[in-house]
N, C-alpha and C positions, 0 to 999 in steps of 0.2 A: 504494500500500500504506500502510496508517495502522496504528496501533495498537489494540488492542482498547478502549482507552479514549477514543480518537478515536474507534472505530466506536460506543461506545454512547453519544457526547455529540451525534453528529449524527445516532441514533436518537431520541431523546430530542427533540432540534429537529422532525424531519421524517415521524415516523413519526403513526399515529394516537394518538392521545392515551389511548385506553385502554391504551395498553404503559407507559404514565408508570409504574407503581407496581412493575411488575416489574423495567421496565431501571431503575428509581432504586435499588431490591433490590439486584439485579446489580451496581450498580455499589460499595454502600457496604460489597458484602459482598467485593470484589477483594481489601480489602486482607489477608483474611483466610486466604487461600490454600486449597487443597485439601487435604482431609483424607478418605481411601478411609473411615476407620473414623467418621466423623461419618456420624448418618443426615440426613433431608431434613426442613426442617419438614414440620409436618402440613401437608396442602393446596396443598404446591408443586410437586407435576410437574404437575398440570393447565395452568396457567397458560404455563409453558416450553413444553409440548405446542402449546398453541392458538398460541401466537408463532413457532412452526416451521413450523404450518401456512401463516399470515399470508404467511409469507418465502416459502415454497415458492410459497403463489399471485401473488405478486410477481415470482417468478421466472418460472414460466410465462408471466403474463402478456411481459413480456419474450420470450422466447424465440418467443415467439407473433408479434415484431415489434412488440409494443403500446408506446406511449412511456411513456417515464419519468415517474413519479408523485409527486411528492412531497404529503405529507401521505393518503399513502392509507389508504383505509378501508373495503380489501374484505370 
């Protein structure tokens, strides 16, 4: 078990490189906290959407028996 800040620093190292700009988003925006009445920038559920996808077919693949990937780029 790691921290969510552990988990996005070794996202960050291991993932495909096109998530660079989202988890580096994610991360600088931590310190900011959750706010229910803040809205979303323009243009950012797409991006969070396609990286849910990414993980889910990560996961599959997994589940599937397939081995461990790092630097993947399905």
């Amino acid at each position: 078990m790691v921290s969510k800040k552990e988990a996005l620093l070794w996202d960050m190292e291991h993932l495909d490189t096109r998530w660079s700009a989202l988890l580096h988003q994610v991360l600088a925006d931590r310190p900011r906290g959750f706010d229910a009445d803040e809205t979303s920038r323009p243009g950012s559920v797409g991006q969070p959407l396609a990286f849910a996808a990414y993980a889910e077919a990560i996961a599959a693949h997994r589940r599937e028996g397939g081995e461990p990937m790092s630097h993947w780029s399905a």
